[in-house]
C-alpha positions in Angstrom: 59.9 111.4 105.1 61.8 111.9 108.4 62.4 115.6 108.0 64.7 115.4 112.0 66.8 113.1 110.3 69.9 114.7 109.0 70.9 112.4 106.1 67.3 111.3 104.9 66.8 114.4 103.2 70.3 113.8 101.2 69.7 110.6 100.1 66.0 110.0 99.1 64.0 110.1 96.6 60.5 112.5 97.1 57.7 113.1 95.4 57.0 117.0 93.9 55.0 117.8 97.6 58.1 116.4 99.7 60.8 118.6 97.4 58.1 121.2 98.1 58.0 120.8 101.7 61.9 120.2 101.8 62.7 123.4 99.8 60.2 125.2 102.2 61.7 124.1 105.5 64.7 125.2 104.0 64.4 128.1 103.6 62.1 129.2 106.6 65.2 128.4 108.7 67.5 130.3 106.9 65.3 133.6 106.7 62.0 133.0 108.2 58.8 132.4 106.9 57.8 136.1 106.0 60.9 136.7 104.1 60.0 133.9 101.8 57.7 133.9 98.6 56.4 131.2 96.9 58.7 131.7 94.2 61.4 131.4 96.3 60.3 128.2 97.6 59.5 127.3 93.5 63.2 128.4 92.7 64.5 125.9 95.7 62.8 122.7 94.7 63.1 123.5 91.1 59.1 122.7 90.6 56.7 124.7 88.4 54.5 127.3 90.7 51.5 125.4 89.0 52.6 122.6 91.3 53.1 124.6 94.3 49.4 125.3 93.9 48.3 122.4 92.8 49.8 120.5 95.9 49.1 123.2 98.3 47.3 126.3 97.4 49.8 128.4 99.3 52.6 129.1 101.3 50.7 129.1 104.3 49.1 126.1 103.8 53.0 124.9 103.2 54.4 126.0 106.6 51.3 123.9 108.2 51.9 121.1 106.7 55.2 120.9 107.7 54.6 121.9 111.0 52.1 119.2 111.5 54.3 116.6 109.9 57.1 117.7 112.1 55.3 117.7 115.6 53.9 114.3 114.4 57.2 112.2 114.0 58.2 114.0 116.9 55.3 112.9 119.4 56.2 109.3 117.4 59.3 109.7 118.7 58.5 111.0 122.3 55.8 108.3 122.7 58.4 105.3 121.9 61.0 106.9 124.3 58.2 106.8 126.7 57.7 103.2 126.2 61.2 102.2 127.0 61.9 104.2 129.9 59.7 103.1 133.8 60.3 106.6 135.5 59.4 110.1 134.3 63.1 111.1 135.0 64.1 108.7 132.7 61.3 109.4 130.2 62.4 113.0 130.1 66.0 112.4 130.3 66.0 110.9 127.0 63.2 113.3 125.5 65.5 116.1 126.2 68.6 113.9 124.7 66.3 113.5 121.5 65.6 117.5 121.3 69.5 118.3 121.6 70.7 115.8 118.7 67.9 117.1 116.8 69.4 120.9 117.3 72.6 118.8 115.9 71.7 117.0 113.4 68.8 118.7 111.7 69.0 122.4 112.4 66.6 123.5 110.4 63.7 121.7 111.7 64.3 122.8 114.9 64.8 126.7 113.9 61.7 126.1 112.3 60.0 124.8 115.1 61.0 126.8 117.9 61.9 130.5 116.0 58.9 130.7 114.2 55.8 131.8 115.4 52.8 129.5 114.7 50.7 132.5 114.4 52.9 134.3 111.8 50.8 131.4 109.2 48.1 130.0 111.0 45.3 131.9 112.4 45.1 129.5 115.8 47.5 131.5 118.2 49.3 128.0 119.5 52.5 127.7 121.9 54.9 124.6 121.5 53.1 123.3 124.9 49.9 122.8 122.8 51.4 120.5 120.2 51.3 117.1 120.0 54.5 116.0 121.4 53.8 118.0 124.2 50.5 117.0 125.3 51.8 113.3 125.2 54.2 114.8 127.9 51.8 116.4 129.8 50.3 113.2 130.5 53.0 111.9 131.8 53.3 114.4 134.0 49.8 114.2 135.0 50.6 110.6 135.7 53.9 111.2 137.8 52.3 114.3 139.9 52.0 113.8 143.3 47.9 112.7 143.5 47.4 115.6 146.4 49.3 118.7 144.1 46.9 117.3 141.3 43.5 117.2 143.3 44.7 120.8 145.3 46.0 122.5 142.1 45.8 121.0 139.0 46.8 124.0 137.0 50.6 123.8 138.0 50.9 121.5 135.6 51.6 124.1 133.1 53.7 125.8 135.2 55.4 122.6 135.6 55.8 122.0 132.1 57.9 125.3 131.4 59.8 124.4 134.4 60.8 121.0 132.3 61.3 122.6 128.9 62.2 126.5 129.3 65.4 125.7 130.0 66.3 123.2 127.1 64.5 125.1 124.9 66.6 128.3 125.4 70.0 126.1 125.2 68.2 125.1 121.9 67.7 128.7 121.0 70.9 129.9 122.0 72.8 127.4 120.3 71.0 128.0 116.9 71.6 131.6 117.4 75.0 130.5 117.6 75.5 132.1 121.2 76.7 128.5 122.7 79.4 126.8 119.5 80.1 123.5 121.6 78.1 121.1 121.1 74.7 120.9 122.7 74.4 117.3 123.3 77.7 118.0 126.0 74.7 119.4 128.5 72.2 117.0 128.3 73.1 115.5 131.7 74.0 119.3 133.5 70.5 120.1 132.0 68.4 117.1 133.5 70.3 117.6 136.9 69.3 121.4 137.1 65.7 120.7 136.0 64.8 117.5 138.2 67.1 119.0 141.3 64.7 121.7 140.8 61.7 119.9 140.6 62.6 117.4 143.7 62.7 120.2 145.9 59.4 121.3 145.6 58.5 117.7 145.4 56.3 118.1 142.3 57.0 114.7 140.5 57.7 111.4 141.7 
């Protein structure tokens, strides 16, 4: 189950915990995770609550699992982009390609991902930059930092981390908030060129 993949959901066939988990992500995008009961989520997949429970014990325990499913084809998909791509421009240039199709082609994940608060059902008070797919970027960048910032002042790193993403992350946001109606993908390259312009001149990254 590819849940970033617009069409997959469309033309599959899942088992009762994916219809769950589809049904779920559903509606967490469309009106948030507190504004959602499990017999909302029962109603959407057409399943019994018995098997709601059965499969997951509650809708907590739903919104994890789909947030941890989520992040994990994610960082799948950041580490192969990774692989095909020698520089770290390169590597992000195509991460941040990846993120703004997503916004197209699967909007729920991505209000899912990045409206919702972890902490609204999970007691671990997470950011995105904690996640999986992140940290697999954050060794990148550790890898691509000039070796002196790293031995002087190792914690920019995180500071370099919202310089990469803060930016396409609030294009994501604004565009599912439908402040921005073109389409996202159009400022991939303007994005990358603000970012790493802005990077070079502090000579952060290689």
């Amino acid at each position: 189950m590819f849940f970033y993949n617009g069409n997959t959901h469309k033309t599959c066939t899942f088992s009762t915990a994916d219809k769950i988990c589809e049904a779920a992500l559903t509606l967490f995008s469309q009106q948030g995770f507190f504004n959602t009961s499990v017999h909302h989520i029962q109603q959407e997949a057409q399943v019994s609550i018995g098997s709601i429970y059965h499969h997951f014990g509650s809708k907590e325990a739903i919104a994890n699992k789909l947030y941890a499913k989520i992040l994990d084809q994610m960082n799948d998909a950041f580490v192969d982009i990774i692989s095909q791509h020698e520089s770290f421009q390169d590597k992000y240039f195509h991460i941040t390609k990846l993120l703004f199709e997503m916004t197209e082609t699967e909007s729920r994940t991505m209000k899912f991902i990045f409206h919702t608060k972890y902490s609204e059902y999970c007691d671990l008070n997470k950011s995105i930059y904690q996640s999986k797919p992140f940290q697999t970027i954050y060794k990148e960048v550790t890898i691509s930092c000039d070796s002196e910032v790293m031995k002087e002042q190792l914690e920019t790193i995180d500071l370099i981390m919202a310089s990469l993403f803060s930016l396409p992350i609030q294009l994501i946001q604004l565009h599912l908030d439908g402040v921005i109606k073109t389409p996202i993908t159009e400022r991939t390259a303007i994005t990358n060129k603000l970012v790493w312009d802005g990077l070079c001149d502090h000579k952060t990254i290689k």
